[in-house]
N, C-alpha and C positions, 0 to 999 in steps of 0.2 A: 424464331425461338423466343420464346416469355421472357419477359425480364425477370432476372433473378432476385427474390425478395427478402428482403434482412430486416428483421425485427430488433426493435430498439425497445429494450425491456428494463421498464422501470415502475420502484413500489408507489403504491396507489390505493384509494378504497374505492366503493362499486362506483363512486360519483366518478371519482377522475377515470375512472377506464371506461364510461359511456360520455364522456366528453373530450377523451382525448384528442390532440392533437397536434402532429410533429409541427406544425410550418408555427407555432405558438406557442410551441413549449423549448425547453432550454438546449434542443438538442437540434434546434432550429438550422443551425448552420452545417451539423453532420448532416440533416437531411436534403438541405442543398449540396452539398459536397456529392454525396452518394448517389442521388438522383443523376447528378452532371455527368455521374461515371458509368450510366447505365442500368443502376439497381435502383428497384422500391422497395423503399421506407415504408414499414408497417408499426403504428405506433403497438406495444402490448405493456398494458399496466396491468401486474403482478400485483396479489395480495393472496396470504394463505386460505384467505374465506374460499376466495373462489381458480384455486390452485388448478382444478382441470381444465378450465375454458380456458387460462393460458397456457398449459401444455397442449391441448387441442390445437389453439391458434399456430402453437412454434414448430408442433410436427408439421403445419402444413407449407413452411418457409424453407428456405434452402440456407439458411444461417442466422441468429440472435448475438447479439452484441447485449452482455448482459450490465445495468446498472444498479443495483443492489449491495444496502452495505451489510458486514457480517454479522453485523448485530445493532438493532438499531430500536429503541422502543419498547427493551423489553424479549424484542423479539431475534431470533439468527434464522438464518438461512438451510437450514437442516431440510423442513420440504420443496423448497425451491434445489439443491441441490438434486434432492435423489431425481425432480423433475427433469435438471438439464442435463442427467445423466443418461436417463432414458430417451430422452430427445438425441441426446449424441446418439447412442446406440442405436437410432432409429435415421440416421443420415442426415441428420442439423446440424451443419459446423456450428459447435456455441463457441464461444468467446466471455469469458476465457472460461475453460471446461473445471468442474469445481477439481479434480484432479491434479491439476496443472497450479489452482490455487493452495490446493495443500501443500506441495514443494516448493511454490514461490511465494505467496502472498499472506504468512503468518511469520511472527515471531524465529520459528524454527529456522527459519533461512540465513539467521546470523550466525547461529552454527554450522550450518552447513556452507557455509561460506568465509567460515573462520580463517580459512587458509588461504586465503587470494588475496589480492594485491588493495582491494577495499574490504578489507575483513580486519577482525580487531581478536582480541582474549575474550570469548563468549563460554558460558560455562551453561550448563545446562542444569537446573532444578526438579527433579518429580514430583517431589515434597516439601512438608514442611522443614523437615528436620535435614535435608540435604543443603535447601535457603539459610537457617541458620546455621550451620555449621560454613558453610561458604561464603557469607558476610564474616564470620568470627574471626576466619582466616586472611582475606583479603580485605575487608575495609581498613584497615590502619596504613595502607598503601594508597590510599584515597578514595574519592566517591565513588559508589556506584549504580548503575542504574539497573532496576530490576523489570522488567516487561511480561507482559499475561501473554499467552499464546495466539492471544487473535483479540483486534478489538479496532478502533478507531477515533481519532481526533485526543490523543493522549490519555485515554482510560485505560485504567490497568498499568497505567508505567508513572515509575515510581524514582525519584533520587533517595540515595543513604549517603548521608554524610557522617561521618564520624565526629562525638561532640568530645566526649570525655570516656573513662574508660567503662561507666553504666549508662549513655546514654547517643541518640542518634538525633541528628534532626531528619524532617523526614519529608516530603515532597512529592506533592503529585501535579504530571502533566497535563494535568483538565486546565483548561483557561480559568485562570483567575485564581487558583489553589495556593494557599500560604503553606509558608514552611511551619514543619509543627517540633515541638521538642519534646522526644518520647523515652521513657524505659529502653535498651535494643528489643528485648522478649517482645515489647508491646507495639513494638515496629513490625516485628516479625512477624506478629500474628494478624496485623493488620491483611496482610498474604495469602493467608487461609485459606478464604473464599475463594481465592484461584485457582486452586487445584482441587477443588468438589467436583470438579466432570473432571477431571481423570488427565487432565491437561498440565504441562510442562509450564515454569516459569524460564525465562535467560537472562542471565545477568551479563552486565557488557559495560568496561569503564566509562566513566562520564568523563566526555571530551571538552577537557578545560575551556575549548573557541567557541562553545555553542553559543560564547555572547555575538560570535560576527555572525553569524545568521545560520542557515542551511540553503544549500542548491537541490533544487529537485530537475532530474533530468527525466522529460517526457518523451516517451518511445511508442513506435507504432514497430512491431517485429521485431527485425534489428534495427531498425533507421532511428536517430534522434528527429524529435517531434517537435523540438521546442526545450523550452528550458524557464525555470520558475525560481527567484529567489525570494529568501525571507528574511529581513533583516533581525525580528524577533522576533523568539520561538519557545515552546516549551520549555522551560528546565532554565535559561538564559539567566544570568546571576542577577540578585537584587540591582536595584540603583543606590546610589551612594544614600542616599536618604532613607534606605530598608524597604523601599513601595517597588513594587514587579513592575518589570517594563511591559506594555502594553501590548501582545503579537500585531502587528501589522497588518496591511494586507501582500498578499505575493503577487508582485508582476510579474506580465508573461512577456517572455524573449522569444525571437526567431529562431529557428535551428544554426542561423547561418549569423546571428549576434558576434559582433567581434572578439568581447570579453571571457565569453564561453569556447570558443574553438578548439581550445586547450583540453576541456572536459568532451567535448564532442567526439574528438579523435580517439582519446582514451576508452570511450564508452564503447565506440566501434568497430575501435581495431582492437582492444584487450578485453574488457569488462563483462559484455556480453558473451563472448566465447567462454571468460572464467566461468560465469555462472551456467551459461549452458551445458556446459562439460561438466562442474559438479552437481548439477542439480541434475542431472544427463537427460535436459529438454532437448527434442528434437527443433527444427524450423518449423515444422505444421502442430506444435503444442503450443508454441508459443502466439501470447498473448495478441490480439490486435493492437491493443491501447494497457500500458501500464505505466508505471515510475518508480523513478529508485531516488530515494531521497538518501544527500549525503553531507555528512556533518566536515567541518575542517580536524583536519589531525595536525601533529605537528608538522612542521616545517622540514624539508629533507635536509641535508650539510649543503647544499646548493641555497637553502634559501627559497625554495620554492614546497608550493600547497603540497600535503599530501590528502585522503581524503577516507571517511572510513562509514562506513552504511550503514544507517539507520535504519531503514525498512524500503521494505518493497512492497508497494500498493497495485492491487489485481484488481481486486475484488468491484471496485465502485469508484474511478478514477474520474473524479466530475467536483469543482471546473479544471476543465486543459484548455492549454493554448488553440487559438483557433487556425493557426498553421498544421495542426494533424491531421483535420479533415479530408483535406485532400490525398495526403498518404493513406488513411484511414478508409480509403473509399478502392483507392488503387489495391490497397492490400486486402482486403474481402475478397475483390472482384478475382483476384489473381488466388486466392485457396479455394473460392469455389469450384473457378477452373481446373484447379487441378485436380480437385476431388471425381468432377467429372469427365477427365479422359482415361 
């Protein structure tokens, strides 16, 4: 029998995709990994110019593990999409299928996850005038943070703080962004632009602890994958001198880290069932490689973390810990299989 072949699909112009190559590129160690478990690695670098040579290449692979972010340049994902849709339809397990990112890997999934045990007060926005009237109401209750439907590395998410009773300060999560002191209306309208395609804002309270960092917990299926902390992060309150603290970098933990074990059991005896059930993903939708990144909540009467969800990342989850790989390799091999009995 052939080795079963998996494409590792990442964006690129005509140069990188006639000099690719996995054993030199960042994805160096999945292709050791997958190789070790019996599968070849096929590098495919993706760009819109030349969008049918890479669906040519992916019909001809037995599964693609997609790396692509959802907007990036200028540019989104809209022809690569309908691509890896027609590729499914066509018997390429993709990973993760844009389907599976619409109910998992935007914005929306903090409402739809509003009610589980890492779920917070998520309010959903269509428009302009639904945004301000929903700041009018709740900001005098404290800050809060408004998020664009889809985007990545803090664009589109936004703090409102309340100054006085005509005015906001106002805050974006892009690295390095000052807080500004606005009109509210002129806050508001700052929002606009987000919902020109037709797309939802969510609003979700800003969680007083975001000064202690955030936990990102890395999953291959169900299994924890590893685990990523940040000590400073978007949104994270000035320093006592008025200057933004610095975001850090995240290091990476074992699955099996002593500090995390707490969160690990959480994640795979409760968290992933919550989400599975409400978002009602099956076991073979679910993604190869994703994360859920979670901010600290208050504290319970006991004294210990509670924890409450920031987002969940699908779409182009790079860098991960180098502990997934090897589940990362097991788990392909293992839906291949089963696709084919």
């Amino acid at each position: 029998m052939n080795q079963p072949k998996i494409g590792l699909v990442w964006h690129g112009d005509r140069e990188a995709r006639s000099a690719a190559s996995l054993e030199t590129s960042r994805f160096a160690l999945a292709t050791e990994a997958l190789s070790a478990a019996g599968l070849e690695p096929v590098a495919v670098v993706y760009n819109d110019e030349f969008a049918e040579e890479a669906r040519d290449q992916m019909l001809s692979l037995d599964a693609v593990q997609v790396w692509v972010n959802p907007i990036s340049g200028g540019k989104d994902r809209t022809v690569l999409d309908s691509i890896l849709r027609d590729v499914a339809a066509s018997g390429t397990l993709v990973f993760t299928h844009p389907d599976t990112i619409m109910r998992l890997g935007t914005k929306r999934v903090l409402l739809d996850l509003r009610d589980t045990s890492i779920g917070s007060e998520v309010y959903e926005h269509r428009d302009i005038d639904s945004l301000r009237k929903g700041l009018a109401s709740r900001l005098a209750d404290g800050p809060l943070v408004i998020k664009q439907f889809r985007g990545h590395s803090g664009g589109g998410i936004w703090k409102f703080t309340a100054h006085d009773s005509d005015h906001v300060l106002l805050r974006h999560a892009e690295r390095g962004c000052p807080e500004e002191l606005l009109t509210f209306d002129d806050a508001v309208e700052r929002m606009r632009p987000y919902f020109q395609a037709g797309h939802s804002m969510f609003e979700q309270p800003y969680q007083q602890r975001i000064g202690e960092g955030m936990v990102r917990i890395y999953l291959v299926g169900r299994q924890v994958a590893g685990f990523g902390f940040q000590e400073a992060v978007a949104l994270a309150p000035a320093n006592p001198d008025g200057t933004l603290p610095e975001m850090g970098p995240r290091p990476y933990f074992p699955p099996n880290e002593p500090q995390f074990q707490h969160l690990r059991t959480k994640a795979e005896s409760n968290w992933i069932n919550e989400i599975m059930q409400a978002l009602e993903l099956s076991d073979s939708e679910l993604p190869l490689l994703w994360d859920i990144d979670l901010m600290f909540g208050p504290q319970d009467d006991n004294g210990d973390d509670t924890f409450v969800l920031c987002e969940i990342n699908v779409s182009c989850v790079s860098p991960y810990p180098e502990w997934a790989n090897p589940l990362l390799a097991t788990e392909v091999l293992t839906r291949i299989r089963e696709k084919t009995q």
